[in-house]
N, C-alpha and C positions, 0 to 999 in steps of 0.2 A: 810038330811039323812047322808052327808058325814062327817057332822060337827060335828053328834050328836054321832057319834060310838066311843066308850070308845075303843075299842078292838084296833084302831089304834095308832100306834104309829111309834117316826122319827126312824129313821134307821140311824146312821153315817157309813162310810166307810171309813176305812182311808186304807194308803197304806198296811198297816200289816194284813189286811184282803184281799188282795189281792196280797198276796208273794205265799201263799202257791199251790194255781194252777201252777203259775208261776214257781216255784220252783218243784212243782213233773212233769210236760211237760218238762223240759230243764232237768231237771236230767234224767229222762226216753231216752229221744235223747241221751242222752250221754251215757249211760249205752248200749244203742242199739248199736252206732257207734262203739263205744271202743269195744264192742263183736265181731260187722262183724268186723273190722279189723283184730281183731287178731285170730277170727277163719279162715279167709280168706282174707289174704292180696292181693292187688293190686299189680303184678310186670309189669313192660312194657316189652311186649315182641315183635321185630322187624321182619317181616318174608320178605325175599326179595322175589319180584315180578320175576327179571330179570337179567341179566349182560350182561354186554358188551362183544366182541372179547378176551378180558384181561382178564374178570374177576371179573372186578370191578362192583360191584351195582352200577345201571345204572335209579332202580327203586324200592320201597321199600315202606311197610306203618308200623307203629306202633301203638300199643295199648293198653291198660291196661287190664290186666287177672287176674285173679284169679283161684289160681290151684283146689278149687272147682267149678269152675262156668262150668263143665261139670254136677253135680249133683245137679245144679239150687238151688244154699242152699239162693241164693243173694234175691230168689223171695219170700222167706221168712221174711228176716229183711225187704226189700221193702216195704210189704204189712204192715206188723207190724208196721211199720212209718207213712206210709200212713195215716193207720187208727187212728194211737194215735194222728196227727199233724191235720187228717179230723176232728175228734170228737173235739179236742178244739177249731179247727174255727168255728164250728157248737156251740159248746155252747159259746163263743162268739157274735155270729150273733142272738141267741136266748138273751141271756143278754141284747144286744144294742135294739133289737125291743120292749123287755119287757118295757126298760125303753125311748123309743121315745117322748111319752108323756113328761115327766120331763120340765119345763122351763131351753132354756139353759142360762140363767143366773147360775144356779146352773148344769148342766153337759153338756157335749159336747157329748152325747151319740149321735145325729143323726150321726156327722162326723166320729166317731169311728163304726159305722153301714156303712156308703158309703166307709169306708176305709178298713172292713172286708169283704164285697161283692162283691170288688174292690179285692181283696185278694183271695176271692172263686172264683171268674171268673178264676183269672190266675192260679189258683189251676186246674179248670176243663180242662182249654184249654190246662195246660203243659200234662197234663191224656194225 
């Protein structure tokens, strides 16, 4: 039946059919990053705990702020990341299952499947 179907045919992939996700996910990061930063920069700001008899800080912590992160704008590029960087692990993970089958002679799809679900674990567990 598999032999006999005209409608089949090989499929090559070479690496230039495979730029273009690649290239709109890392450009999209980028465009994301480069916006939160300059709509809301990181400054470290130091707030002392404590002082001694003197004067001197005796106890102190610092940390990185952002002079919007009272108006929560940060939970927005977050989520926006999130989703863009979930969705192409997820269609990754859908890709490597589709082609499981395949002799790996010809692709390395299972390991590229154990190294993307390897990938979503630490994705869910960093959540």
């Amino acid at each position: 039946m598999i032999h006999n179907n005209n409608e089949m045919s090989l499929a090559v992939v070479t690496n230039i059919n495979s730029m273009p996700p690649f290239v709109f996910v890392t450009l999209m990061n980028t465009i994301l990053l480069v916006l939160w930063t300059f709509r809301s920069p990181l400054m470290f700001n130091r707030v002392v705990i404590s002082e001694d008899e003197f004067e001197r800080v005796s106890e102190s912590y610092g940390r990185c702020t952002s002079e919007t992160s009272e108006n929560r704008e940060w939970i927005i590029y977050l989520a926006v990341l999130s989703l863009l960087n979930s969705c192409a692990l997820v269609c990754v993970n859908i890709q490597a299952f589709l082609a499981r089958n395949i002799s790996s002679h010809f692709a390395e799809s299972k390991y590229l499947f154990i190294a993307m679900i390897s990938t979503m674990q630490v994705l869910f567990i960093g959540i």
